[in-house]
N, CA, C and O atoms as CSV, one atom per row, in Angstrom:
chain,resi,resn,atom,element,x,y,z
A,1,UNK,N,N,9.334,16.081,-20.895
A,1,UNK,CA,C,8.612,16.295,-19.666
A,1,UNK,C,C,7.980,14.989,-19.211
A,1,UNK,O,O,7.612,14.086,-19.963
A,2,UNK,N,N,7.900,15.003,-17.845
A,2,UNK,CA,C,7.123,13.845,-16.920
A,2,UNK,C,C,5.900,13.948,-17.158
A,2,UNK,O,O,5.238,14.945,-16.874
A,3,UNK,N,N,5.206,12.333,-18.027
A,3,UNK,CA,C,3.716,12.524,-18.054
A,3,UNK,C,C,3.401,12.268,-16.226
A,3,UNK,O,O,4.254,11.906,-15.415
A,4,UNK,N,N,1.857,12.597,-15.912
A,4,UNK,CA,C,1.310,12.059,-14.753
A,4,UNK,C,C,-0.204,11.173,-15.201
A,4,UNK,O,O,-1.338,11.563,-15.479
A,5,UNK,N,N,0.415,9.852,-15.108
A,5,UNK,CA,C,-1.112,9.050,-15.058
A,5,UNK,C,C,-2.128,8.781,-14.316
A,5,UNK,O,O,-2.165,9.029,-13.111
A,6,UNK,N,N,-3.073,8.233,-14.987
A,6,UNK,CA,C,-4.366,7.453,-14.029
A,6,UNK,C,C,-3.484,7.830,-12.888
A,6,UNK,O,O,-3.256,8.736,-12.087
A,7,UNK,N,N,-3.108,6.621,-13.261
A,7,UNK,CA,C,-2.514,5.307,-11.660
A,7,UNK,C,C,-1.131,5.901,-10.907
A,7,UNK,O,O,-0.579,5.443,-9.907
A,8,UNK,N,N,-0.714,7.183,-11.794
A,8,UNK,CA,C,-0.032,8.256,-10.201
A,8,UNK,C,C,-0.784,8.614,-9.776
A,8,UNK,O,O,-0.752,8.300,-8.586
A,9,UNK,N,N,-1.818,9.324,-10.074
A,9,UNK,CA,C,-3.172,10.369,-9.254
A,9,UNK,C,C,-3.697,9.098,-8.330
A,9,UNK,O,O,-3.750,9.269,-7.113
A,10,UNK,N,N,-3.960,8.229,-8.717
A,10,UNK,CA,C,-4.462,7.359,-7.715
A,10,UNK,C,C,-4.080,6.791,-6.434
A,10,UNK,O,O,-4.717,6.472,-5.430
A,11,UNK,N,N,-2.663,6.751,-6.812
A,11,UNK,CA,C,-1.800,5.901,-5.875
A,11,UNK,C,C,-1.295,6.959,-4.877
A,11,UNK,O,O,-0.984,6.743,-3.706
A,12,UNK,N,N,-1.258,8.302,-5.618
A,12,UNK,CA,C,-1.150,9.447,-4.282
A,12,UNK,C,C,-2.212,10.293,-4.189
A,12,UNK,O,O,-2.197,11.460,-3.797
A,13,UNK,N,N,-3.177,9.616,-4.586
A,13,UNK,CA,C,-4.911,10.429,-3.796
A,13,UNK,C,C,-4.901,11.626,-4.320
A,13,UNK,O,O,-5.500,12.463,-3.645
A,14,UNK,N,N,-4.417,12.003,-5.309
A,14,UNK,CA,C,-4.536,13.807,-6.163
A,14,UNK,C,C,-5.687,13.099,-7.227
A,14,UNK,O,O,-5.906,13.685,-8.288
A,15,UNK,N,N,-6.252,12.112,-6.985
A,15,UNK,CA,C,-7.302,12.075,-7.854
A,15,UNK,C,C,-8.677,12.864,-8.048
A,15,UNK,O,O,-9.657,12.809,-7.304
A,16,UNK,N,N,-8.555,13.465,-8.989
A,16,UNK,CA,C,-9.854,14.208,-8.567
A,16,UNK,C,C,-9.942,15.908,-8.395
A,16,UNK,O,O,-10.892,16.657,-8.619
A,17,UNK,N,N,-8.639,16.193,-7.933
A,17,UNK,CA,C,-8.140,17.166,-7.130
A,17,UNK,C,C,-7.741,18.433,-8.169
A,17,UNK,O,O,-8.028,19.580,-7.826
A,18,UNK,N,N,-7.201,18.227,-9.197
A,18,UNK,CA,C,-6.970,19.239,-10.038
A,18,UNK,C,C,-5.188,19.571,-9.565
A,18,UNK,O,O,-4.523,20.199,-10.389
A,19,UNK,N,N,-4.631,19.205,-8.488
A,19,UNK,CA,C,-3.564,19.050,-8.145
A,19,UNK,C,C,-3.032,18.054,-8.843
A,19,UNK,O,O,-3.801,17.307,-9.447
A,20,UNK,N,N,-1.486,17.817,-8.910
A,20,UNK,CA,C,-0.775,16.501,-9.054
A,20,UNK,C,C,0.561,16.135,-8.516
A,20,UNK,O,O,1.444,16.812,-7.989
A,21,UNK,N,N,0.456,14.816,-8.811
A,21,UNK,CA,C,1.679,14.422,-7.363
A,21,UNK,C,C,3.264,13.992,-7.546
A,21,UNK,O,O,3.416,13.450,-8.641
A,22,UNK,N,N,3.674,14.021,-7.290
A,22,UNK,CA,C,5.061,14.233,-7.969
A,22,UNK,C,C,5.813,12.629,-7.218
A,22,UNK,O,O,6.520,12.682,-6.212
A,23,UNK,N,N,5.523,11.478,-7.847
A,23,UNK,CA,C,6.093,10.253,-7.511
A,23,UNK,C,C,7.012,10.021,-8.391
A,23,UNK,O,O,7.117,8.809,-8.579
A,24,UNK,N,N,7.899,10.788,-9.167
A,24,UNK,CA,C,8.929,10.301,-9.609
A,24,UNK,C,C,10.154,11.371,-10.110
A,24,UNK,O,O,9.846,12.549,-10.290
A,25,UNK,N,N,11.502,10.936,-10.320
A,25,UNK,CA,C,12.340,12.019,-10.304
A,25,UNK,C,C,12.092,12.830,-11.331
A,25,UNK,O,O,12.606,13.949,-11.333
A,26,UNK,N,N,11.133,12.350,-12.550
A,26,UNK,CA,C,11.194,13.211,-13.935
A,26,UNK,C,C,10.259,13.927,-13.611
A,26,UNK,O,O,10.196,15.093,-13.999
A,27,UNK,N,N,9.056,13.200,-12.590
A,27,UNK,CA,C,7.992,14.251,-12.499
A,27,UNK,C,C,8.311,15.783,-11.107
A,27,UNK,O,O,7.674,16.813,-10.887
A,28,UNK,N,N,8.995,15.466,-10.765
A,28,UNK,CA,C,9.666,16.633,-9.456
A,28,UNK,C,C,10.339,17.842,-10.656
A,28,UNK,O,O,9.953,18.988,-10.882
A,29,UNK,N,N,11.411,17.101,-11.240
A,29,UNK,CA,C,11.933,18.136,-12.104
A,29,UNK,C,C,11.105,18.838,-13.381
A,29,UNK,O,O,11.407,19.821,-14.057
A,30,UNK,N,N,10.008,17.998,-13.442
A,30,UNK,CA,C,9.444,18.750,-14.890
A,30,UNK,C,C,8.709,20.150,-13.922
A,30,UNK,O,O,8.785,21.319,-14.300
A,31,UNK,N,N,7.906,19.630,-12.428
A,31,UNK,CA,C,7.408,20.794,-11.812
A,31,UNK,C,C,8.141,21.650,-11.676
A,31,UNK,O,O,7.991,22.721,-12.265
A,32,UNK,N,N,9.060,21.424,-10.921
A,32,UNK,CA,C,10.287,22.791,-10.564
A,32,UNK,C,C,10.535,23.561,-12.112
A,32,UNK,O,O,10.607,24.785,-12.003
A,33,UNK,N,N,10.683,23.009,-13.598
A,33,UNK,CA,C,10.778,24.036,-14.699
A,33,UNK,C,C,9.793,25.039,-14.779
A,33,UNK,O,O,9.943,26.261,-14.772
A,34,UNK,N,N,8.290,24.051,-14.893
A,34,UNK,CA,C,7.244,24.535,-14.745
A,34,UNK,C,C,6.558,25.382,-13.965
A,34,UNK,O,O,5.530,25.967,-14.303
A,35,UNK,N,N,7.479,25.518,-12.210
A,35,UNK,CA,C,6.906,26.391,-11.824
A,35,UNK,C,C,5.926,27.815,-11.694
A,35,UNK,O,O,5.242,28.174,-10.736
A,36,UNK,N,N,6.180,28.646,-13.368
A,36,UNK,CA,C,5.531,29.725,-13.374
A,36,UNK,C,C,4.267,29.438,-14.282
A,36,UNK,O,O,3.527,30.397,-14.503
A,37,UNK,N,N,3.992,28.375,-14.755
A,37,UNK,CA,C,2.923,28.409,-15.331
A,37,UNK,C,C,1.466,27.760,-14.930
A,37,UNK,O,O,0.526,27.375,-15.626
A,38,UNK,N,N,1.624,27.791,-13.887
A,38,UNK,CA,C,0.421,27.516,-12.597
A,38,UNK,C,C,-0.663,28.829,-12.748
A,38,UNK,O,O,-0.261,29.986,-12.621
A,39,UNK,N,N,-1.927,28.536,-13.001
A,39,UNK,CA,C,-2.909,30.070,-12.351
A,39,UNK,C,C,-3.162,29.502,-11.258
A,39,UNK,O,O,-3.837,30.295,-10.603
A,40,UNK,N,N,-2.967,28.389,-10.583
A,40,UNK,CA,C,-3.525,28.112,-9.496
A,40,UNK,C,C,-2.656,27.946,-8.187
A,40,UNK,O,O,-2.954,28.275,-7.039
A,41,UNK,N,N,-1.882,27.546,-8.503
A,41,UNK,CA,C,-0.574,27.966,-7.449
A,41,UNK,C,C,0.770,28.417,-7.820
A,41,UNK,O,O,1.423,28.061,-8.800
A,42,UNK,N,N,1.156,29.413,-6.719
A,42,UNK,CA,C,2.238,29.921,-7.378
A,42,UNK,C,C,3.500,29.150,-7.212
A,42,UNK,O,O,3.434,28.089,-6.592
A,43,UNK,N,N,4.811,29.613,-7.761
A,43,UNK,CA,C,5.845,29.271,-7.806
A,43,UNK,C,C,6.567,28.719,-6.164
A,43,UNK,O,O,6.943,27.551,-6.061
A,44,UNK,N,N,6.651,29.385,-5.349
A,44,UNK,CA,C,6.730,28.886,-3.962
A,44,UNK,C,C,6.214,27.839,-3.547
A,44,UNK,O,O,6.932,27.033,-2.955
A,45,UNK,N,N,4.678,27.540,-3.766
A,45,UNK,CA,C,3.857,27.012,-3.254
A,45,UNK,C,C,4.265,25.197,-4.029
A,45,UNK,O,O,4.340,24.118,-3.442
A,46,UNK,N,N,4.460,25.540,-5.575
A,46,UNK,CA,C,5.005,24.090,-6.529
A,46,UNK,C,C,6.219,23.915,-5.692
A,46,UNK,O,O,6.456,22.760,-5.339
A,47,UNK,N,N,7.047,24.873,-5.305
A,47,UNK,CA,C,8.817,24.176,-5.017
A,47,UNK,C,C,8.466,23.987,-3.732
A,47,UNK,O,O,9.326,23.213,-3.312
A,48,UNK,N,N,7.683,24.239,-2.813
A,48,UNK,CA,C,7.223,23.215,-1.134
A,48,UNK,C,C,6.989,22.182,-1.366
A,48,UNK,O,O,7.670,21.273,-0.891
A,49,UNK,N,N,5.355,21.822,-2.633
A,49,UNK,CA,C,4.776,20.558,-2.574
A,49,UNK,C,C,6.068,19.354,-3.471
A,49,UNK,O,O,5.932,18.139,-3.324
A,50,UNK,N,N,6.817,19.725,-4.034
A,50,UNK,CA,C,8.008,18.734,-4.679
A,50,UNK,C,C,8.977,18.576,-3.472
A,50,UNK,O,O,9.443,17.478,-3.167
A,51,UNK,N,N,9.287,19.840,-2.730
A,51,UNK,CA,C,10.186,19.534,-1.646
A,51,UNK,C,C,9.786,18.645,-0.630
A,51,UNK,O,O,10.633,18.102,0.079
A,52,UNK,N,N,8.948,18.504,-0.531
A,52,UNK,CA,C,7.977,17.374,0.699
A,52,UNK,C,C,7.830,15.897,0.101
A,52,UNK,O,O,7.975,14.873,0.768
A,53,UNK,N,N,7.540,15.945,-1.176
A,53,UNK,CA,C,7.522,14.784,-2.286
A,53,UNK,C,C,8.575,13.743,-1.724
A,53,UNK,O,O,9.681,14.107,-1.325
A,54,UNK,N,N,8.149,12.398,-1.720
A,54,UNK,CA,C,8.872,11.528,-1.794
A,54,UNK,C,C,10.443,11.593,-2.065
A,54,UNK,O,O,11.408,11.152,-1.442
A,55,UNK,N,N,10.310,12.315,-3.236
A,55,UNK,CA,C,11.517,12.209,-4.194
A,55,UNK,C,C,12.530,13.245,-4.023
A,55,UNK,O,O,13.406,13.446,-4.864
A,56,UNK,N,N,12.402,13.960,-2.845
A,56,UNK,CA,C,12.886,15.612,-2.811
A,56,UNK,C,C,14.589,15.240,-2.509
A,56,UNK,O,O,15.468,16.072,-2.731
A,57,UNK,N,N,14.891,13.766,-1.937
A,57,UNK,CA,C,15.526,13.522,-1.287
A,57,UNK,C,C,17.130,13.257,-2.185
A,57,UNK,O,O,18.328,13.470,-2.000
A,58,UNK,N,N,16.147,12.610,-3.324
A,58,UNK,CA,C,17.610,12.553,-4.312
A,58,UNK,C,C,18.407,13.661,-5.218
A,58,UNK,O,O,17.793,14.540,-5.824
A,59,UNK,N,N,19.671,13.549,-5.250
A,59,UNK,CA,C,20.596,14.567,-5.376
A,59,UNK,C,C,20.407,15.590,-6.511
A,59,UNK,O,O,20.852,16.738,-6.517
A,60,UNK,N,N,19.610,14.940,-7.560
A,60,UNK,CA,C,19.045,15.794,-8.729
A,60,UNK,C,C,17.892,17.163,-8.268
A,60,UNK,O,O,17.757,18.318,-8.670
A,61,UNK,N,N,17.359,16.511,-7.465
A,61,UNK,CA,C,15.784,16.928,-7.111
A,61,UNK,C,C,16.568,18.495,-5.976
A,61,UNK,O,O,16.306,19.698,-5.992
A,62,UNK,N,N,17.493,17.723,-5.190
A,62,UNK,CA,C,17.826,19.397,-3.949
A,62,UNK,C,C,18.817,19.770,-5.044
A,62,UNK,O,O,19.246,20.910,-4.867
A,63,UNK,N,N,19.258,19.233,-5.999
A,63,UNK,CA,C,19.969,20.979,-6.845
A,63,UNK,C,C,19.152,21.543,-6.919
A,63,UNK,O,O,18.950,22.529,-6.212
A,64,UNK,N,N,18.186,21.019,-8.026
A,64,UNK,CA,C,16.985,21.919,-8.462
A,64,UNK,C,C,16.592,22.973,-7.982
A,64,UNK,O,O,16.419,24.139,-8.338
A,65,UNK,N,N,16.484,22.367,-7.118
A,65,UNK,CA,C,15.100,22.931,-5.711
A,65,UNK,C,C,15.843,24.437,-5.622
A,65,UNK,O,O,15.533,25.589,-5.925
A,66,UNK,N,N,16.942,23.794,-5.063
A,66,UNK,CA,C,18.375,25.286,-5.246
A,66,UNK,C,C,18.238,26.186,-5.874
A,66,UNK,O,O,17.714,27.246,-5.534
A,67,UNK,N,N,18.894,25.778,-7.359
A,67,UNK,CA,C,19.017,26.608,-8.213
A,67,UNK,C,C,17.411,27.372,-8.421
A,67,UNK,O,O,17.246,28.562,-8.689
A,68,UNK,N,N,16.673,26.679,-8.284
A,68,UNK,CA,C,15.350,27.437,-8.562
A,68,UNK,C,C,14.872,28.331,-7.515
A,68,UNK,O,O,14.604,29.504,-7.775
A,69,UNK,N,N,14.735,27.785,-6.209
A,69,UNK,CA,C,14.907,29.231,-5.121
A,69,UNK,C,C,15.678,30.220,-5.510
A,69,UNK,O,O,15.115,31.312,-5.583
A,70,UNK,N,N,17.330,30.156,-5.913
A,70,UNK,CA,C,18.130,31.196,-5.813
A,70,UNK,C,C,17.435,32.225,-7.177
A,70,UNK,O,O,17.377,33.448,-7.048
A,71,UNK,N,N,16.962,31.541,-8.402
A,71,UNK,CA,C,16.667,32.288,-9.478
A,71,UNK,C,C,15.378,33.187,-9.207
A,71,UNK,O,O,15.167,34.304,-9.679
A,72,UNK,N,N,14.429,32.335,-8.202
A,72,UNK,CA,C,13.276,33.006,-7.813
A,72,UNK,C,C,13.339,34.103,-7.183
A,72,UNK,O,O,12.429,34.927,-7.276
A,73,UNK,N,N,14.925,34.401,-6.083
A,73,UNK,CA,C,15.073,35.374,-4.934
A,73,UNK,C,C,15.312,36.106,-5.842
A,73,UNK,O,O,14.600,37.073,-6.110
A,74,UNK,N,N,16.660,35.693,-6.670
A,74,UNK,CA,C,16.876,36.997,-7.965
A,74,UNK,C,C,16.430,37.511,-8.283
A,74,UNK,O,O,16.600,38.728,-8.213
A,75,UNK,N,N,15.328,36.803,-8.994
A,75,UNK,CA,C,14.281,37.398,-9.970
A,75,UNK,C,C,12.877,38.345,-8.762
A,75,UNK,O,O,12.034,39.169,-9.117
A,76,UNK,N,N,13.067,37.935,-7.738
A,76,UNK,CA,C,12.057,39.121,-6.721
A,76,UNK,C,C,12.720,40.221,-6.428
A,76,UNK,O,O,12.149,41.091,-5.770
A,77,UNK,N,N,13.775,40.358,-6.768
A,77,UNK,CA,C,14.425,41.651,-5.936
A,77,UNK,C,C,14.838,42.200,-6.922
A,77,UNK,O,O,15.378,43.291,-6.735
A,78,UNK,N,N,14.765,41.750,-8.132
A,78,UNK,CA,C,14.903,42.921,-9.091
A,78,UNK,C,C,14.044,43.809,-9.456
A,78,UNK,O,O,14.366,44.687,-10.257
C-alpha cells in the first residue's frame, strides 16, 4: 500500500483535514482497494475524490475506477 506523508498533505493542503490526497499512482490505487473501510466517507464519495485527482488520468487509475464502480453496482443490487 501507498504511504501518505508530511509533505503530500502539505503540498495538497489535506493538512490538517483528516482527509488525504491522492498525488500519486500507488496512492489512487491503494484508495480505490480501500474504498470500504472509510467511517467517514463512503465508497462513492473515495472513487469521485481519486477520479478528480491529478492522477485519475493514467491508464491504471480509469481501469480501476471501472472495475470498482462495476463491483460496487453489483454488489448494490444484490
Amino acid at each position: 500500500m501507498a504511504r501518505v506523508t508530511a509533505k503530500d498533505r502539505k503540498k495538497t493542503g489535506f493538512q490538517g483535514t483528516g482527509a488525504y490526497p491522492v498525488a500519486t499512482v500507488a496512492q489512487a490505487l491503494s484508495a480505490i482497494r480501500l474504498r470500504h473501510h472509510s467511517k467517514r466517507y463512503s465508497a462513492a464519495q473515495v472513487l469521485r475524490h481519486v477520479a478528480r485527482s491529478g492522477v485519475a488520468k493514467n491508464p491504471r487509475v480509469k481501469a480501476a475506477l471501472a472495475r470498482a464502480r462495476e463491483v460496487d453496482r453489483k454488489r448494490k443490487s444484490q
